[in-house]
C-alpha positions as CSV (number, residue, x, y, z in Angstrom):
1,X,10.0,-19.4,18.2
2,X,6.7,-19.0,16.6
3,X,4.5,-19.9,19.6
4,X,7.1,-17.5,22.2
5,X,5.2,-13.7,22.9
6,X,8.1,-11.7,22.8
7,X,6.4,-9.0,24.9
8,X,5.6,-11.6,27.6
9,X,9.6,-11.7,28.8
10,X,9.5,-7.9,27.6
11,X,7.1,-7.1,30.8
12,X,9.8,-7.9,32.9
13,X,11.6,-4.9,32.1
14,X,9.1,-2.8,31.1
15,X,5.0,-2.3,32.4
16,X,2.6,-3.0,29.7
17,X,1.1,0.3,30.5
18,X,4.3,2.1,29.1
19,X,4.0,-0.5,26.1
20,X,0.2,0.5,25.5
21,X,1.1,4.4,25.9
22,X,3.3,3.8,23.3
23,X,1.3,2.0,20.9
24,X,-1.5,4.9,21.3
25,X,1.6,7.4,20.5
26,X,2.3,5.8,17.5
27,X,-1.8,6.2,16.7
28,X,-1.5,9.4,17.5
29,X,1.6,10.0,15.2
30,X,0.0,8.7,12.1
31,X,-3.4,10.4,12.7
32,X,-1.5,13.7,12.9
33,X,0.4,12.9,9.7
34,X,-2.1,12.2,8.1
35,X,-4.3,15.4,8.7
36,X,-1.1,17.4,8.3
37,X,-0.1,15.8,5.1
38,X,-4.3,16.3,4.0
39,X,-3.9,20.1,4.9
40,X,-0.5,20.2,2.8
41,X,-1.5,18.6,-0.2
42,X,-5.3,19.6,-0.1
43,X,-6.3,15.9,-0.8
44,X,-10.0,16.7,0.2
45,X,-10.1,19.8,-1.8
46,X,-9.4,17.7,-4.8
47,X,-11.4,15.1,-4.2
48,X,-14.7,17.2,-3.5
49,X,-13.6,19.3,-6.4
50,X,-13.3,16.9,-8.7
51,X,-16.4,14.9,-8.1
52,X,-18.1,18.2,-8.2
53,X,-16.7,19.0,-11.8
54,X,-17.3,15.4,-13.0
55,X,-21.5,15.9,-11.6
56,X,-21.9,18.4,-14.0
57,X,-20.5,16.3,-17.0
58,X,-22.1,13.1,-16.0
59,X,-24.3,11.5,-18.8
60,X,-26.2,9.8,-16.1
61,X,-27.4,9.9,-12.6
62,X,-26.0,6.6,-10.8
63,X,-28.2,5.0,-8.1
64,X,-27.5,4.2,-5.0
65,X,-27.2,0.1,-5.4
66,X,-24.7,1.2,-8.4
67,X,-22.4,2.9,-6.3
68,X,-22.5,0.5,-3.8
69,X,-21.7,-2.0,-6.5
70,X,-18.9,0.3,-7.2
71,X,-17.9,0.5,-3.8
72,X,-17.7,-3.7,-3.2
73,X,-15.9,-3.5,-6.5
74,X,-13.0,-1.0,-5.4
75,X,-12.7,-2.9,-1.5
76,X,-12.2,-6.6,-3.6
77,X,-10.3,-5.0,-6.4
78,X,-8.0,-2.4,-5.4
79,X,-7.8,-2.8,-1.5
80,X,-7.4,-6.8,-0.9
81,X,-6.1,-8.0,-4.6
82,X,-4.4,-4.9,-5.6
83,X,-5.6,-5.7,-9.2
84,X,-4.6,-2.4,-10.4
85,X,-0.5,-3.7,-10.8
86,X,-0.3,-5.0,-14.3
87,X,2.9,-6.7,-13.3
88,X,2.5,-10.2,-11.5
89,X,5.3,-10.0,-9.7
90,X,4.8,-6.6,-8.2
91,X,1.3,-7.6,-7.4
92,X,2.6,-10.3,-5.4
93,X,5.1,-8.4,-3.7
94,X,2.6,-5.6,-2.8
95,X,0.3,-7.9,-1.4
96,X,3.0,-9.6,0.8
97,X,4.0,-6.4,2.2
98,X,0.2,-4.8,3.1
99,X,-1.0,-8.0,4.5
100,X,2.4,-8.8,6.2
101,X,2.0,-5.3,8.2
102,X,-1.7,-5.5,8.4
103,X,-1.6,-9.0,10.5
104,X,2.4,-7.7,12.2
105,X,0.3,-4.6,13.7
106,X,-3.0,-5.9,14.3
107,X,-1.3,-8.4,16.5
108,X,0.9,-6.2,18.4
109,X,-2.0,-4.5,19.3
110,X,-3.6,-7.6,20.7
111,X,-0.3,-8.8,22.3
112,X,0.1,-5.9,24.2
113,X,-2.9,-5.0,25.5
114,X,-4.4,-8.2,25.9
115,X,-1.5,-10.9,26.5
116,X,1.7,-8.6,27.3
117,X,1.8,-10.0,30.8
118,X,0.5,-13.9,30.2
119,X,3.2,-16.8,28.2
120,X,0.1,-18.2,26.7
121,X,-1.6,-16.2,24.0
122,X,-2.9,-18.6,21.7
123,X,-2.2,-18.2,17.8
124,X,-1.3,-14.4,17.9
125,X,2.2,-15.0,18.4
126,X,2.5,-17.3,15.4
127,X,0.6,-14.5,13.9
128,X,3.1,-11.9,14.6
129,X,5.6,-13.5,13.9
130,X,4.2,-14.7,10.3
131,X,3.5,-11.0,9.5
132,X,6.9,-9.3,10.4
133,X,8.1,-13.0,7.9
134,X,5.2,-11.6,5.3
135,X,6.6,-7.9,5.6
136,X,10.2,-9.0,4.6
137,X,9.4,-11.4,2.2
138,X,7.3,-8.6,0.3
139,X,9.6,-5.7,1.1
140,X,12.7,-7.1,0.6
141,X,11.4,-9.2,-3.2
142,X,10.7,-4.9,-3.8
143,X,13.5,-3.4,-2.8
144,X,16.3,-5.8,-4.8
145,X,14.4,-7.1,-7.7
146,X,11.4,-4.5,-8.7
147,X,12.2,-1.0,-7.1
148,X,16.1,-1.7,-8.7
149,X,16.0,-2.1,-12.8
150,X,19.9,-2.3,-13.2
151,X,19.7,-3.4,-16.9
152,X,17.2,-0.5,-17.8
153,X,18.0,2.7,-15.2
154,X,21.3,2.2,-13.6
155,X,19.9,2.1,-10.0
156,X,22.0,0.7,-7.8
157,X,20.1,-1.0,-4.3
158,X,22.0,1.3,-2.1
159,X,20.7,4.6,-3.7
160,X,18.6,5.9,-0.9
161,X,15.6,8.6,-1.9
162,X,15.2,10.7,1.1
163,X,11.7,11.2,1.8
164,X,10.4,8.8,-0.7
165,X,12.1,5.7,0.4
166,X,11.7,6.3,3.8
167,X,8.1,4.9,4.3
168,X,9.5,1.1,2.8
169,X,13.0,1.4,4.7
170,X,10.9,2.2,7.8
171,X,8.8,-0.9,7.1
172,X,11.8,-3.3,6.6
173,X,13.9,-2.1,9.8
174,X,10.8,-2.6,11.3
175,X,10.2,-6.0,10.7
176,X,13.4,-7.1,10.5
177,X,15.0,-6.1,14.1
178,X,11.5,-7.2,15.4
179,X,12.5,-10.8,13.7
180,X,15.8,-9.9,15.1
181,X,14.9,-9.7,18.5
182,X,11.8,-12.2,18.9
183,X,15.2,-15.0,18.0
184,X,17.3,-13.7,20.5
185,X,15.7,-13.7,24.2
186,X,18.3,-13.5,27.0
187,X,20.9,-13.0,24.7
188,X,21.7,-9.6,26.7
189,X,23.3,-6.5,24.5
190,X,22.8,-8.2,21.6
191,X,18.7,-8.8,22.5
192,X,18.7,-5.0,24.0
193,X,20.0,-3.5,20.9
194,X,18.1,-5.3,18.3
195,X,15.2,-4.3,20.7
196,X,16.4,-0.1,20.7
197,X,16.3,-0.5,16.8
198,X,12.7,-2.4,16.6
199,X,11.3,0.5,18.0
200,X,13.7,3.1,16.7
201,X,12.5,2.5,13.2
202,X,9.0,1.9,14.5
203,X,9.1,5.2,15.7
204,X,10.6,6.5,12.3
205,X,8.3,4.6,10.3
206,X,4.8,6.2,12.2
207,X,6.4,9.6,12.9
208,X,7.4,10.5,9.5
209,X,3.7,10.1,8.4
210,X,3.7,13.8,6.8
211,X,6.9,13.2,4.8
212,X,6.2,9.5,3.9
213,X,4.0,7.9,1.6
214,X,2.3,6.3,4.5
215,X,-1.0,8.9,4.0
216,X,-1.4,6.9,0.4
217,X,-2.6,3.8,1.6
218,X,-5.6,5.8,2.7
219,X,-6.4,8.4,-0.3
220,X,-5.8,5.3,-2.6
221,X,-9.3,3.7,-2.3
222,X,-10.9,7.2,-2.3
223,X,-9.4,7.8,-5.8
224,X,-9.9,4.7,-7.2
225,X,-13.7,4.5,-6.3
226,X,-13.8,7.9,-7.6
227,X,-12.4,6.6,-10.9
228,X,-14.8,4.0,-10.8
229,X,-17.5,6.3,-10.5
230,X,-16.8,8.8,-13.2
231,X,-16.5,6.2,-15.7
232,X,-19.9,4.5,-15.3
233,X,-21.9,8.0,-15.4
234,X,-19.7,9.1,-18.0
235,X,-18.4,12.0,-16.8
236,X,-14.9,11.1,-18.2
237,X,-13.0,13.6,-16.2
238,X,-13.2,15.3,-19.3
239,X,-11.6,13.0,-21.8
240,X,-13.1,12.0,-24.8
241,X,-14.9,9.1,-25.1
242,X,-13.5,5.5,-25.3
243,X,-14.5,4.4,-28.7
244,X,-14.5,1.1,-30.5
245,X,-12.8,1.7,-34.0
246,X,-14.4,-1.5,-35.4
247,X,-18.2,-0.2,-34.1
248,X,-19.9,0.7,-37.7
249,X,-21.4,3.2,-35.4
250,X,-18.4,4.8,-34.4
251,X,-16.8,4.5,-38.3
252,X,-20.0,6.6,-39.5
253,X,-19.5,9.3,-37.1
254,X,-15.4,9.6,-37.4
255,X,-15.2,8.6,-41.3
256,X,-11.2,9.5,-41.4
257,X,-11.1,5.7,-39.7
258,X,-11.9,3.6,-42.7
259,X,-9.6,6.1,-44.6
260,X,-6.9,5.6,-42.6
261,X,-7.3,2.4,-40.6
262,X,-9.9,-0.1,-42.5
263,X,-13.1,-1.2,-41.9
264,X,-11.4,-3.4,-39.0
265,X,-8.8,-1.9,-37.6
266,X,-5.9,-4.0,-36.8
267,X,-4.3,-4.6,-33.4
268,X,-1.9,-2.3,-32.6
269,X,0.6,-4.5,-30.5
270,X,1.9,-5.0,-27.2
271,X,3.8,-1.7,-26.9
272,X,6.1,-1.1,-24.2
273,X,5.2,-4.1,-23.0
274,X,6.1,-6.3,-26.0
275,X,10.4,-6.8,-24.2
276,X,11.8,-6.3,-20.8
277,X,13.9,-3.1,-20.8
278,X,17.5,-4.5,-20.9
279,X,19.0,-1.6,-23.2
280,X,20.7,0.5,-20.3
């Protein structure tokens, strides 16, 4: 199965030019979104706002080999290991699903413009195949286990959030019936209508860009380079500073510490984090 192109028997019934106007459709769908949803929410705006504000309260003038520093940072951090989740397991799951439906599209592309019409295409079959595996592996581990706290909110799997569960569900029908029908060639109405629903929720999933949280994927590194920067020139998007009770420096300039906390303050705990939240 993981060495078939399903697209290959797919060109029997259909041109690969229709297959490759549709793929450019769906380009076209999530470019649209994506300026619409931009023009909605002002994301932009913000952003050039924002940095503007933070220039004037910068303590120092960053150089150019610091932001790109900054910049390296945020693609390793952020972008490929998704540092930013504190939770290991939703780390994991997040990084199943992005790279999952980075390698699932990236090789339909290359399937169906460069092998739609040949049996043989290499390793991008196995590829696809992997990713749409990838996809509900991550999606799925989300959907039952992290999205759905029973023990702490009540939320049952089936509770469905309109508009902002509509980008993950999109993802999962996606993958799935493309599993669904790459297992079941010749298999007639069955392989048609697993087929009808790959590319129904495809078409769901890219065309409901502006009302989705698809856009995020692409403001996300903005904001967190942005982040990045405002904390190195010390611009602090005006918050106060982040001080080091135990610094002798910083007890001499807020004496109330010593009063109230010691010469070295204790640690303070774990927080919400010190238990699981099994009190529902």
């Amino acid at each position: 199965m993981l060495s078939s192109n399903p697209f290959y028997e797919l060109s029997t019934f259909i041109s690969p030019a229709i297959m490759q106007g549709y793929v450019i459709l769906m380009v076209l769908l999530v470019i649209g979104g994506t300026i619409l949803d931009m023009m909605h929410k002002k994301s932009p705006q913000y952003f050039f706002e924002n940095a503007k504000r933070a220039q004037k309260d910068a303590k120092r003038t960053l150089s150019g080999g610091e932001k790109a520093s900054l910049a390296v940072q945020t693609v390793a951090n952020e972008v490929l290991t998704s540092s930013e989740f504190k939770s290991t397991r939703r780390r994991i799951s997040h990084l199943f699903t992005m790279y999952g439906f980075v390698i699932f599209v990236f090789s339909t592309a290359v399937l169906i413009f460069g092998y739609a019409a040949e049996a043989d295409a290499g390793l991008w079959p196995a590829l696809w195949h992997l990713g749409a595996l990838s996809l509900c592996i991550g999606g799925y581990w989300f959907w039952f286990d992290i999205r759905v706290d029973v023990a702490s909110e009540g939320v049952k799997w089936y509770n469905f959030n309109g508009r902002g569960d509509i980008f993950i569900v999109g993802l999962l029908a996606m993958a799935t019936f493309a599993l669904l029908w790459s297992v079941t060639p010749g298999a007639g109405a069955l392989d048609t209508l697993f087929f009808v629903l790959f590319i129904a929720s495809a078409t769901v999933l890219f065309g409901s860009v502006y009302w989705s949280k698809f856009a995020h994927m692409f403001f996300k590194p903005a904001a967190a380079y942005q982040k990045k920067v405002i904390k190195a020139d010390g611009s602090q998007e005006n918050l106060p500073d982040d001080y080091d009770p135990a610094d002798p420096a910083v007890q001499a300039r807020f004496p109330d510490i010593r009063e109230y906390m010691g010469a070295n303050p204790p640690n303070m705990g774990l927080g919400i984090n010190r238990e699981m939240p099994r009190h529902y």
